[in-house]
N, C-alpha and C positions, 0 to 999 in steps of 0.2 A: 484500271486502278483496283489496289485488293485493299482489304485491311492488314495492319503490321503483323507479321511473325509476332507471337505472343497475348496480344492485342486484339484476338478474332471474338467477335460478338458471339455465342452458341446461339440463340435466337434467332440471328438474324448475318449468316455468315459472308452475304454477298452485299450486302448496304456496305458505301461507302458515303462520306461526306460533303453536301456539294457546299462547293464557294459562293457564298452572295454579296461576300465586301471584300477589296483584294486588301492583307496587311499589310503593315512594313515589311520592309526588304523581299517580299517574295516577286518571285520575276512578272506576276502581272500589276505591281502597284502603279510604276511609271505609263504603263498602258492607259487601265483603268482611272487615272489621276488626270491624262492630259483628254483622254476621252471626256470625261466630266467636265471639266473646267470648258473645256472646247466648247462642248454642246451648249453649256450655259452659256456661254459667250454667243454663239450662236441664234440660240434663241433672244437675244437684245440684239439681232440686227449686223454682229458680225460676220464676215464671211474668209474662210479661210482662202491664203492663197496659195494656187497651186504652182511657183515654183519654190515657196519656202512653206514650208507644212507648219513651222513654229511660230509664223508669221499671220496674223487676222488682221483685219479690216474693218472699218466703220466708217461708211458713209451714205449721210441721209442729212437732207435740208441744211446744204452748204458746212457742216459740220465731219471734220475726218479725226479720227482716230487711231492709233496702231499700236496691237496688243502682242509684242514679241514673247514669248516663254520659252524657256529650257528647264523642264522640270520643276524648280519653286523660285528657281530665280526670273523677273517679270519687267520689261521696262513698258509702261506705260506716256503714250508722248499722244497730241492732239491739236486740233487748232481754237479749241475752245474748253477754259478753263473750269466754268463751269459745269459741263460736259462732262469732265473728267470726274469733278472732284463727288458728281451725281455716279457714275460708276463706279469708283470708288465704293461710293456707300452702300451699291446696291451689292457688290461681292463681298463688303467685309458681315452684310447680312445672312451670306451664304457660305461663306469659307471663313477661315481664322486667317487674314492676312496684317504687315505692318506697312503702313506708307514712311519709306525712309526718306522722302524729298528729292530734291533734285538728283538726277545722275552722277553718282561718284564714281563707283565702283560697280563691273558689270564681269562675271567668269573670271575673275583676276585681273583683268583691264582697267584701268585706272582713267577715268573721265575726267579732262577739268575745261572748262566753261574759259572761252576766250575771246578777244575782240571778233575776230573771223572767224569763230566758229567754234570747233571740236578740237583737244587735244586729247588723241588716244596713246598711253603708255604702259609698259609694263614693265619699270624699275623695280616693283617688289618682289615681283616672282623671279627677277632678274637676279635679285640679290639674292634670295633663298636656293637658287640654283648654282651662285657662285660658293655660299655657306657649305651646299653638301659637297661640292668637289672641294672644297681646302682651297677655296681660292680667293677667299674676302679681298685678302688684302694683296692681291699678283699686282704686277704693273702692268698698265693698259700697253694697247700697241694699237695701231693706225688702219690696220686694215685687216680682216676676217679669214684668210684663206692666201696658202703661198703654197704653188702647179709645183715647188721642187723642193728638196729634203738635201742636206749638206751631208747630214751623215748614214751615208747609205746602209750600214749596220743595221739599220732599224727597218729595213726593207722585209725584211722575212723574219723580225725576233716577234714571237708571239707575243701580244699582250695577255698577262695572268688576272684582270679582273674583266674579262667580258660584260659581267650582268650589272658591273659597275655603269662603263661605258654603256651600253644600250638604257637604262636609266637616263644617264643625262642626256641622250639622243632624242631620248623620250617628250623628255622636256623642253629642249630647242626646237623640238618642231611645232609648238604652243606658243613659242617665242617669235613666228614667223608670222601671227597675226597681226601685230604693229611693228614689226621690223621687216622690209622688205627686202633688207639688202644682205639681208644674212641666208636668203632663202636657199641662194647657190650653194654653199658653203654647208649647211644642213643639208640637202640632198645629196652633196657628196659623203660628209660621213656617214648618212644614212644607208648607201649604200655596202657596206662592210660590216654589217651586224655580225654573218659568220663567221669569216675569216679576218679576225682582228690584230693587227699587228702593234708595234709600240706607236711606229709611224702614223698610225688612224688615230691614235689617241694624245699626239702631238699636234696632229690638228684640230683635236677638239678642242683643247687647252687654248690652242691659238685664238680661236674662235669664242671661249670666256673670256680673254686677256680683251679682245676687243672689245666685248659685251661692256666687262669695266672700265674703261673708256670711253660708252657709250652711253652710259645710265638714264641720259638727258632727253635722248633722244627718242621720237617716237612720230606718230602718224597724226599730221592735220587733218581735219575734214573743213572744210570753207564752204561758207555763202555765198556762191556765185550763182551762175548761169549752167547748168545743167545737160550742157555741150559734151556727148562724149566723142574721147578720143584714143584709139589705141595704137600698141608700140609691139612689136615683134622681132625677132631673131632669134637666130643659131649659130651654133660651131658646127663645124664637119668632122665628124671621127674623134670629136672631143677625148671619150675614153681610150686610152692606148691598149686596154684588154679586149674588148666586144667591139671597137670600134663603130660604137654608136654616136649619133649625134647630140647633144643637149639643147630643148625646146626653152623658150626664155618669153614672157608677155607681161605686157603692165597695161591696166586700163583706165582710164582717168575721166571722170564725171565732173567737168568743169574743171578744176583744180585740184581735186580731192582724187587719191587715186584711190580705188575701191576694189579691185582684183590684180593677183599678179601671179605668177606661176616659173617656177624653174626646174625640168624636169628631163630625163631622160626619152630618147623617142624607142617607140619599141621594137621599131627594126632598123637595119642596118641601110642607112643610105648612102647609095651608090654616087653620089654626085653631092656637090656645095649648093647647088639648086634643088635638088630633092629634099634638102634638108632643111633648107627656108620654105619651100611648101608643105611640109610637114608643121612647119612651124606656124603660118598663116594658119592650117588650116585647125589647130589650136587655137589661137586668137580669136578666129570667126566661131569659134563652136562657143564658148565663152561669153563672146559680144552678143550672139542669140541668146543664151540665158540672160544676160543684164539685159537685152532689150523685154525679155519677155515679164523679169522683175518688174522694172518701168513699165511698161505697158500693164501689169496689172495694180 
């Protein structure tokens, strides 16, 4: 580190200035901010877990607690209210924090409170996504993704807004945290970031039109029995350019599905059986980290 062009001490030309508190926006705040909070947290007894770094723990004399954070956003959940509302007080003694009540709203995910459980949805971001493409008011359609194009024209005519299209790719794959059935559907557009034709951005439109017709829908999470169970498959040679296969899993913890994944595999398999063990062996790497979640 020197001092600035212009800016040089005559006194003292080699002193530079050290950091002892990190500011806003500079690239060690979010460091410096989750190291603090952490350690504090820490020293009360929690312990971070190591397959989620965002995720701590409290548990002592039948009492559990779980302290998720992403930067300042916080959900705080436990088995004893008291408990809670005692940590509470002892951070808002230490930090500027606001208690907003029960779980509504979490990263743009939309929380509501129901018989069986959890309903997680993302209508709003939904709609603000249909807002920026000019598509409030399209007409829905029934299903996300259609393998063939009627008007072959649009096979090779370039699309003229690229940075458009990669935008709202952007965002559909945000949209894949409570939608799981669009997930296919997004990884194929996502695959065309460079070479963008009308055709790629005919089915991205597709894939709004359904959104709008979908607005309602979103992810249960249920009270049950904590049984997991998972589901796998593939295509063979799915892609007709690389003739690669596409990997496909869903994992379900009682009733609640909690992982799912739709993705391309990275080499080319030779057989319709190499390509379902490719895709198991997805599944099982997956089912290891949720078991290793659980078990911590």
């Amino acid at each position: 580190m020197k001092q600035p062009i212009s800016f040089i001490d005559q006194n003292h030309p080699h002193h530079v200035c050290r950091l002892k508190k990190a500011l806003y926006r500079l690239k060690q705040s979010p460091r410096e901010w989750f190291a603090t909070l952490t350690g504090h947290l820490q020293s009360l007894g929690f312990t971070l877990i190591s397959s989620d770094p965002s995720l701590l723990l409290y548990n002592h004399n039948s009492v559990q607690m779980y302290f998720l954070v992403y930067v300042d956003d916080i959900i705080l959940t436990g088995t004893s209210s008291s408990a809670l509302k005692k940590l509470i007080a002892i951070l808002n003694a230490t930090f500027t924090m606001r208690d907003l009540g029960s779980l509504s709203q979490f990263l743009g995910i939309q929380v509501t409170l129901t018989s069986y459980g959890l309903h997680l949805s993302q209508s709003r971001f939904t709609q603000s996504i249909l807002a920026r493409a000019g598509m409030s008011n399209c007409k829905s359609i029934s299903t996300p993704f259609h393998s063939t194009s009627s008007n072959t024209n649009n096979l090779t005519a370039s699309f003229s807004n690229p940075i458009f299209y990669r935008q709202l790719a952007g965002c559909l794959q945000y949209l894949t945290l409570t939608w799981p059935d669009i997930a296919f559907t997004v990884n194929k557009i996502c695959q065309h970031m460079q070479n963008l034709t009308v055709l790629h951005f005919e089915a991205l439109k597709r894939l709004l039109r359904y959104l709008q017709g979908t607005l309602h829908i979103g992810l249960p999470l249920f009270r049950d029995k904590p049984v997991l169970q998972s589901y796998s498959d593939s295509d063979w040679a799915g892609d007709t350019k690389d003739r690669k296969s596409m990997t496909g899993y869903c994992n379900f913890l009682g009733s609640s599905l909690i992982s799912w994944s739709a993705k391309k595999q990275n080499a080319v398999a030779r057989s319709s059986t190499e390509a379902e063990y490719r895709a198991l062996a997805s599944t099982a790497a997956e089912i290891t980290w949720i078991g290793a979640c659980y078990k911590n």
